[in-house]
C-alpha positions in Angstrom: -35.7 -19.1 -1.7 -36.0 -19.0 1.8 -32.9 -18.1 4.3 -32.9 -21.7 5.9 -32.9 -23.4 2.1 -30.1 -20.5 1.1 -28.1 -21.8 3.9 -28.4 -25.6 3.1 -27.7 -24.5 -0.4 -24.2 -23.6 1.0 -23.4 -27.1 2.5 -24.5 -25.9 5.7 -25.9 -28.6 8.1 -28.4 -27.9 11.5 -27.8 -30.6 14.3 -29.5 -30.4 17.3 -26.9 -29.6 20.6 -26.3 -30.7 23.4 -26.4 -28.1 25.8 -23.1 -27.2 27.2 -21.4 -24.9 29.9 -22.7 -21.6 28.0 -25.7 -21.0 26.1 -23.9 -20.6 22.5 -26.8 -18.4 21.7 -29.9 -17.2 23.6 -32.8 -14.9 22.8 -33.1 -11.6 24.5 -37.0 -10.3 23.6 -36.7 -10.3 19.3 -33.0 -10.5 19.3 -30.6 -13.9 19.2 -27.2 -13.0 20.8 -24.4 -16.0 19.8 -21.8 -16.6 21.7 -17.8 -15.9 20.2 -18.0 -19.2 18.3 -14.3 -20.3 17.2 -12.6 -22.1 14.1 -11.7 -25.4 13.4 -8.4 -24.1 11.8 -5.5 -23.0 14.7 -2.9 -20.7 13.7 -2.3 -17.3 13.6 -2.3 -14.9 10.4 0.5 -13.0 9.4 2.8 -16.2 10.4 1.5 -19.7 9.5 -1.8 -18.8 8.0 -2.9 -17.2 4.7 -5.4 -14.6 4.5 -7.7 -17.1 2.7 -7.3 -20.0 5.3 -8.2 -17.1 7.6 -11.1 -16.3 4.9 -12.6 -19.6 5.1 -12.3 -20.6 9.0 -14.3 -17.2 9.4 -16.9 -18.9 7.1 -16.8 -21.9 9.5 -17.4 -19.6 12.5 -20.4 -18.3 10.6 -21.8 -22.1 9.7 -21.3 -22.9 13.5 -23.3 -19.6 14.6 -26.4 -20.3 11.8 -26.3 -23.8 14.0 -26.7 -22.2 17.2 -29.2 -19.6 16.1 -31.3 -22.5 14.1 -31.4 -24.9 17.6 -32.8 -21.5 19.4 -35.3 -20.5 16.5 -35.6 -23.2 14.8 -35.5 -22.0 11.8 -32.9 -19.0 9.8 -36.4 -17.6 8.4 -37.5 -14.3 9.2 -34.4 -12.8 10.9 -32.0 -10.3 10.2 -28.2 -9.8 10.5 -27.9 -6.8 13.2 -24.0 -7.0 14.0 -21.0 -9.0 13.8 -17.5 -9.4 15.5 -14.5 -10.9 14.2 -11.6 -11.5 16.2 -8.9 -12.6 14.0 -5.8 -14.4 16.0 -3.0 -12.5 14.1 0.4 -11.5 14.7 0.8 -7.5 15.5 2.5 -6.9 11.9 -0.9 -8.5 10.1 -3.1 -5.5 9.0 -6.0 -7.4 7.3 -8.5 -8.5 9.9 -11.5 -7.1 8.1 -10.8 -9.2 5.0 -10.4 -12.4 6.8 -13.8 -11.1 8.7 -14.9 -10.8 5.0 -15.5 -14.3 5.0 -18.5 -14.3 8.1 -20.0 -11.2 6.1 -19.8 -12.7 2.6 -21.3 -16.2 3.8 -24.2 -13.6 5.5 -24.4 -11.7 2.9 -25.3 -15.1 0.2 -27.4 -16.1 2.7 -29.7 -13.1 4.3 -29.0 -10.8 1.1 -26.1 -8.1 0.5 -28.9 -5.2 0.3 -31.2 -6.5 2.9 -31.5 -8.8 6.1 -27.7 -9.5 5.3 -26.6 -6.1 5.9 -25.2 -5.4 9.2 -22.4 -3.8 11.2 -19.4 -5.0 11.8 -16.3 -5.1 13.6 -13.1 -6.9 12.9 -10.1 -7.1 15.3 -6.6 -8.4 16.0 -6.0 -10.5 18.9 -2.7 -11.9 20.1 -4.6 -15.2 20.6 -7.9 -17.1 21.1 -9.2 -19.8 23.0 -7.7 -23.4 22.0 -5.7 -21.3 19.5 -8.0 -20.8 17.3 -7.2 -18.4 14.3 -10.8 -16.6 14.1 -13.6 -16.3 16.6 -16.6 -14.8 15.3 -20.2 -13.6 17.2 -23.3 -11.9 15.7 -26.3 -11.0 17.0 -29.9 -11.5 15.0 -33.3 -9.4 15.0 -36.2 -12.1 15.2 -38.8 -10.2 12.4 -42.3 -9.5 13.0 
């Protein structure tokens, strides 16, 4: 199955956008760069959020970047996964950003492949907020495949 039909598999929907005050994604020669795209869920981890609210919003960063990377390619075919960040808004006694960041690589992951265009870097990080109060921010950045 293709990566575009893996990620419709997964509920994910691809509307066109509007374009806005930043490009949410733009192509640099065969690589897509996002922009930090943020969470629907506001809160912070460690005090009124649990680690899988924080699990799932990171999925919803992830389903907001395929969006953005789909209006600029047109397509999730024929790219790969280079790197991901997670920012993760989290008070300073909350230790598991990389498992709230779990849920950007494990949506990835179902959708590009664990042991192939899925695989990337990442980094996961505690922040003492984000914009609008958002509990997770995520970006990635894409290789465009010959």
């Amino acid at each position: 199955m293709s990566y575009q039909k893996n990620a419709e598999a997964q509920g994910i929907t691809f509307e066109k956008q509007t374009p806005g005050y930043l490009n949410l994604c733009i192509r640099s020669g065969d690589q897509l760069l996002t922009s930090g795209h943020v969470s629907d869920l506001k809160g912070k981890l460690g005090a009124d959020l649990s680690l899988d609210a924080g699990y799932q919003a990171a999925r919803n960063c992830v389903a907001k970047i395929l969006n953005s990377v789909w209006n600029v390619h047109g397509t999730l075919d024929n790219l790969r996964v280079i790197k991901v960040l997670g920012c993760v808004n989290s008070t300073q006694e909350f230790t598991d950003q990389h498992l709230v960041i779990n849920g950007a690589s494990d949506l990835l992951h179902v959708i590009f492949g664990k042991d192939g265009d899925g695989y990337h870097a990442r980094s996961a990080l505690g922040f003492a907020q984000l914009p609008t109060g958002a509990a997770v921010e995520v970006e990635a950045i894409f290789e465009i495949k010959k």
